[in-house]
C-alpha positions, 0 to 999 in steps of 0.5 A: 500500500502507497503511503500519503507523501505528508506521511512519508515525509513526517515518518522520514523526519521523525526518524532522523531527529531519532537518530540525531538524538540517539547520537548524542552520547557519542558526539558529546564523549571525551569533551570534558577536561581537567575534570577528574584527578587523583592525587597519589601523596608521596611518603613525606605526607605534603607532596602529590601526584596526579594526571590530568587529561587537558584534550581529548588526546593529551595530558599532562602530571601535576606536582604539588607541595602541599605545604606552599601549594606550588605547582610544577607540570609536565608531560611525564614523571620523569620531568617532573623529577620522580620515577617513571615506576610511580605512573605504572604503579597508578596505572596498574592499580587502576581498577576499570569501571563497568555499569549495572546492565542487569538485574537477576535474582535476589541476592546479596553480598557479605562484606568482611574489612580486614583493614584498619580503615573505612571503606565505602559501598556504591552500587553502579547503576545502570547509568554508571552513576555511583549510588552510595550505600554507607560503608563498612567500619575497620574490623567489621563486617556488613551484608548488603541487599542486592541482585544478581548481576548489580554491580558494586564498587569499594572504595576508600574514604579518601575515594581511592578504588579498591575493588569492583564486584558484580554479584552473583545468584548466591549471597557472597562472602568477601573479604577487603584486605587492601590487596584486592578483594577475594571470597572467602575460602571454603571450609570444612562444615566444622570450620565453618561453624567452630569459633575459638575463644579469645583465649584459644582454649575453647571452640564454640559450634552452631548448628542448625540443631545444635550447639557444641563446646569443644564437640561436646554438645551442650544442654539447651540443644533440647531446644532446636533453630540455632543460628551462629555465629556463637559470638565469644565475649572479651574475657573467653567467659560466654558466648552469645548464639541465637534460636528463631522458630522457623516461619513460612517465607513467601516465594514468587513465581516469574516465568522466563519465557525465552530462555537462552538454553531451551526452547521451552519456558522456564518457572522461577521461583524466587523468595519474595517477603512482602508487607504484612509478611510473618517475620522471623522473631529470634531469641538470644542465648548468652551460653557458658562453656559449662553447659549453662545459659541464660536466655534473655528475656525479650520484653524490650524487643518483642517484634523485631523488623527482621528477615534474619533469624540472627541477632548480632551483639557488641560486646562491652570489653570488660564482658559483662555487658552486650549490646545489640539492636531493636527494630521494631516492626512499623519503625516507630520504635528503635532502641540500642539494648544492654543486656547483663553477661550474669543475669540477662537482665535487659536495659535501654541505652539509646531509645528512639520514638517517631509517630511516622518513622524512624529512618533506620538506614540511614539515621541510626549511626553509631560509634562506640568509645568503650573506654569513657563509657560513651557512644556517639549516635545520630537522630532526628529527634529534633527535627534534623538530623544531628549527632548526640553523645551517650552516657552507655551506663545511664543511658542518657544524653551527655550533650547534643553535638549539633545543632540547627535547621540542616542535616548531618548528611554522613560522618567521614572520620572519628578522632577517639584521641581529640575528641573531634568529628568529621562529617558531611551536611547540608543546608548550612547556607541560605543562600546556597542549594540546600542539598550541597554536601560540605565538610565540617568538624566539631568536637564531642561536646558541640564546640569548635563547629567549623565549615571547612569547605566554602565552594557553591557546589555539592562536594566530595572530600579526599585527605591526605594520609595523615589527614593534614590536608584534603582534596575538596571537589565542588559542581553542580549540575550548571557548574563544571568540577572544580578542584581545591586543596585545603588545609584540615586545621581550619579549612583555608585554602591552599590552592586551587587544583584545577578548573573543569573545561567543558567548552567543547561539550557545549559546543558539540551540542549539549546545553548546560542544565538551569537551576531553578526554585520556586516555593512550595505547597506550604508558599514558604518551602523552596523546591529545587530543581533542573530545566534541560533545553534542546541543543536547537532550542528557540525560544520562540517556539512551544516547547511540551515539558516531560517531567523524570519523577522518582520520588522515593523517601529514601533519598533526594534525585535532583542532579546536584553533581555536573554530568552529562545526563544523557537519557535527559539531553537524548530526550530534550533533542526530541523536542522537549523541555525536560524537568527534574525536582524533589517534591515534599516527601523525599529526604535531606531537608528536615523531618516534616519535609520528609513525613509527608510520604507517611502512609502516603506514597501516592502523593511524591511530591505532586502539589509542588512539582505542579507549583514548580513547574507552574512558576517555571512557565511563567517566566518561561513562555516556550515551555507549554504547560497544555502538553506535560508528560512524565516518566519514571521507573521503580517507584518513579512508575507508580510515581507516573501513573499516579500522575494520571490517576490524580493529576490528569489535569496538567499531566497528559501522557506518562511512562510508567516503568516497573513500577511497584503500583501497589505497597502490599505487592511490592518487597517488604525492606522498602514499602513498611519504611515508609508504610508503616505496619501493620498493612491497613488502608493507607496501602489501598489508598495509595494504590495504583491498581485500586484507583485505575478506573481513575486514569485519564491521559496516555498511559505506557506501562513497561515490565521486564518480565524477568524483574526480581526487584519489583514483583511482575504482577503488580504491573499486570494487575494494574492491566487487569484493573484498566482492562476491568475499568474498559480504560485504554493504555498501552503495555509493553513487557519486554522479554528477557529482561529484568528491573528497569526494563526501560532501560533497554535499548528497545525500552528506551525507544519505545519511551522515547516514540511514546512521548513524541506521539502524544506530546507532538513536540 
């Protein structure tokens, strides 16, 4: 059949802007430079090293006396008066990075750091950007959530690339000794259960259904459920195993339908705990290696948060205390417990109330200093989150260290010896972005703050192995890197490292993104975000807004970092003003700006986004607010279809994801946080599925059919409720595929062609 020319030559024109968008990430490669460095110090602690590209085919080394903050630079270590065996050492040592591409089975990863420092955890996604997921203290261990074929990166505190780690089907064991990082080596099953004593004369065993001391078996095995590890006290006189009844886990079945080895579809089944789900309620044991025990009473933690059946205890050094935590289910309690060696007696050192929540993953760190009979804890108590000092044997608050309408973001470093905290927050200037990390130190008992850090740009720190000095590095999301090197004592500048140069990636056609705040819901609370134009932008023309949203409460996701934001420039090249923010609800800006998502995630910020985008256009005239579409992944797809379910007054088009369109279908870990338990109707009222006879607008919803992350089914029940409400949509699952199915090329193409049909740009 002949196709009408108007036709032919609309599809022939929408082709090539196509193909003119999807070729940005390869004309926009390599046109950023004196951008990163990495400073290698040298063994008299105030000089470094580095190599920094100044073209797309050149660099040159950097020399830099730390003390006077001179500068010498040339084409090789050799001129520069240091052996060539200096550039091969960085370069071998240079780990290659490599992006989250896909997303198998629940699994995870266990985290044993043999080093005497700090290390942090970042998940690469599958954009390449570094999400950080805390850190593991020296000497500890830590077991982090994850998927098969996530990809994580373990850094030092001073950013130095220690190791990269794609997770696998199984949970792993790695050990971080600062030569690399390797799994654990396989044992024998009694050396994989037998703990020595301190004092290397007893071995402590735990089995399923037993427990050993030095193989003999000991009484309370007329009890059955153990989990270890046993966990010995300093002075080798006990030993702590935990017991939990056995509860019924839910699974999920996932149908692969075109497996790369066989013809015939494949069930998978995975484990899949949901909320409202029966958790495991361990017990604990303080065990004598007579044979004696004393089970501890659970009066102050009777329905723990827990998918393990395991409690990990500290021990106090003298051994006549332990302590553990206490989660409790809804997260609206939280306690740090002691619990007495001789006669289990429990008391509350740290206890913590909130009548939304308590954000455990993110606000409960803490740091012991056994020696003074301290502990250094953070909370939100006050409406900010900020660091107190404890009396462990009161279990009172000695002082609060900081003060003030801004948050504690994250602490760097602890000096037990000064007495000092080094830390990242935000918020301490008016006048700048809200979200910008800066580096300060105070002492325990809250004197001597000092902002150590002085650029307008969110910033990341390096210090020196002594720690007398620190790299800082400052951007934004308008504003190219810039490099400072600063003295720790009081944060003055010593010189100014390097400038980023991005004058050629403009002008290969990438527009610089624009700042912009307007006030919220309340007229009083600025809302911050990012507008993206089109490299041929003119603003005599209409241009239709698409709005990215994942409002998720765990974090904030407005860029705050310059990067080249390639699916929001690919996007903008099509004809469209892209738009980026972080409504009421998500985190980083004070406890009654993120309650707000309280029993009520259907809400992700809209009354502001809309307020938001408002004040943009009415300065802003090329931006037509008669064609406002939307996307988002993961809980950015409930986000987005929600945007048509309340909002199809100003939305018109969404994309919606994988989206966890209902909290009750969705895993458990994320949804109770900000859901609370037990499961009422705050979960129905939030609902996507419930409310689809609601939806006006165009609606794709996207679900990779092999997504581990977020049940399958919530998507194809909300098709089923359209289908029931006779609503028409459109759905794509992709096969083969798993979370952010989007993502894909197929995924992201077909977002790209949906958008451009209803919004016309």
């Amino acid at each position: 059949m002949k196709l009408p020319l108007l036709l032919l030559l609309s599809t022939t024109a929408l082709a090539a802007d196509f193909d003119h968008a999807l070729s940005l990430p390869k004309r926009t490669e390599n046109l950023v430079f004196r951008d990163r460095i990495k400073p290698n110090w040298l063994p008299d602690g105030h000089t470094f090293w580095y190599r920094v590209q100044t073209g797309p085919k050149t660099h040159e080394f950097v020399l830099i006396d730390a003390a006077t903050g001179s500068r010498k630079s040339a084409q090789s270590l050799k001129a520069l008066g240091l052996p060539e065996k200096e550039a091969l050492k960085s370069s071998t040592a240079k780990i290659e990075l490599r992006r989250t591409t896909r997303t198998g089975e629940e699994s995870g990863l266990k985290f044993i750091n043999q080093l005497d420092a700090d290390v942090d955890l970042f998940w690469i996604n599958q954009q390449g950007e570094h999400m950080r997921y805390g850190g593991v203290r020296a000497g500890a261990e830590r077991e982090q959530h994850t998927f098969d074929g996530h990809v994580w990166l373990i850094t030092s505190r001073t950013g130095e690339h220690l190791a990269i780690i794609e997770a696998g089907p199984q949970v792993q064991t790695l050990i971080i000794d600062g030569k690399g990082i390797f799994k654990e080596p396989s044992k024998s099953k009694a050396e994989d259960r037998g703990f020595k004593s301190p004092d290397g004369k007893s071995t402590a065993e735990v089995t399923q259904n037993f427990v050993y001391i030095n193989q003999r078996p000991l009484k309370l095995n007329a009890m059955k459920n153990y989990s270890g590890p046993a966990l010995w006290s300093p002075d080798s006189s006990s030993f702590v195993v935990s017991r939990c009844e056995p509860v019924p886990r839910r699974q999920i079945t996932i149908v692969d339908s075109s497996p790369k080895e066989q013809l015939q579809p494949k069930l998978k089944t995975i484990n899949y705990t949901k909320p409202g789900d029966e958790l495991p309620a361990p017990r604990i044991y303080n065990v004598i290696p007579d044979g004696n025990f004393i089970q501890i009473p659970n009066d102050l933690f009777p329905t723990p948060f827990t998918e393990s059946h395991h409690i990990d205890v500290t021990w106090a050094p003298d051994s006549r205390e332990f302590y553990f935590d206490y989660n409790q289910r809804g997260h609206q309690l939280y306690r740090i417990l002691a619990a007495n060696a001789q006669t289990g007696a429990v008391r509350v050192v740290v206890e913590e109330t909130s009548k939304t929540f308590i954000d455990y993953t993110h606000k409960t760190w803490r740091h012991w200093l056994h020696s003074t009979h301290e502990l250094l804890w953070m909370s939100e108590r006050d409406g900010w989150c900020h660091l107190y000092l404890y009396d462990t044997q009161t279990g009172t608050v000695k002082n609060q260290i900081t003060k003030g309408a801004w948050p504690v973001r994250e602490v760097l470093h602890v000096d037990d010896a000064k007495r000092q905290l080094w830390f990242l927050a935000s918020g301490l200037r008016k006048e700048e972005d809200p979200y910008h990390l800066h580096l300060c130190r105070v002492n325990f008992d809250g004197t001597g703050f000092q902002q150590l850090t002085q650029g307008d740009g969110n910033h990341h720190i390096e210090f020196s192995p002594n720690r007398d000095f620190f790299t800082a590095t400052y951007s934004r999301a308008d504003l190219p890197p810039v490099h400072e090197l600063r003295r720790s004592t009081d944060g003055s500048l010593v010189c100014t490292l390097e400038k980023a140069d991005a004058t050629k990636l403009l002008a290969a056609g990438w527009t610089m993104p624009e700042r912009f705040v307007a006030k919220g819901r309340d007229g009083t609370t600025d809302i911050h975000g990012i507008l993206i134009k089109p490299s041929h932008f003119d603003p005599a023309k209409k241009y239709p807004v698409v709005e990215d949203i994942y409002a998720g409460p765990h974090s904030a996701f407005a860029p705050k970092d310059f990067g080249r934001l390639l699916t929001h420039h690919i996007l903008a090249e099509l004809g469209f003003i892209i738009v980026k923010l972080d409504g009421m609800g998500t985190n980083h800006r004070g406890k009654a700006f993120h309650d707000v998502c309280w029993k009520n995630l259907k809400d992700a910020g809209f009354p502001d986004r809309k307020l938001w985008i408002k004040a943009a256009a009415s300065t802003r005239p090329w931006m037509d607010l008669t064609r406002v579409g939307i996307y988002g992944g993961s809980a950015g797809g409930q986000n987005a279809m929600r945007a048509l379910l309340d909002h199809h007054d100003f939305y018109k088009v969404a994309v919606a994801d994988c989206g966890c369109h209902d909290n009750r279908m969705d895993k458990i870990w994320w949804n109770e946080q900000w859901m609370g338990w037990p499961v009422d109707e705050s979960y129905a009222l939030s609902s996507n599925k419930d409310d689809a006879h609601k939806l006006q607008g165009h609606l794709l919803l996207i679900v990779g059919e092999l997504d581990t992350n977020v049940d399958p089914a919530s998507t194809t029940q909300v098709v089923g409720a359209l289908q029931k409400a006779g609503k028409t949509f459109d759905f794509m699952p992709i096969i083969g595929t798993g979370h952010g199915a989007a993502e894909t090329p197929f995924g992201s193409r077909l977002r790209m062609e949906f958008l451009v049909k209803h919004l016309k740009p």
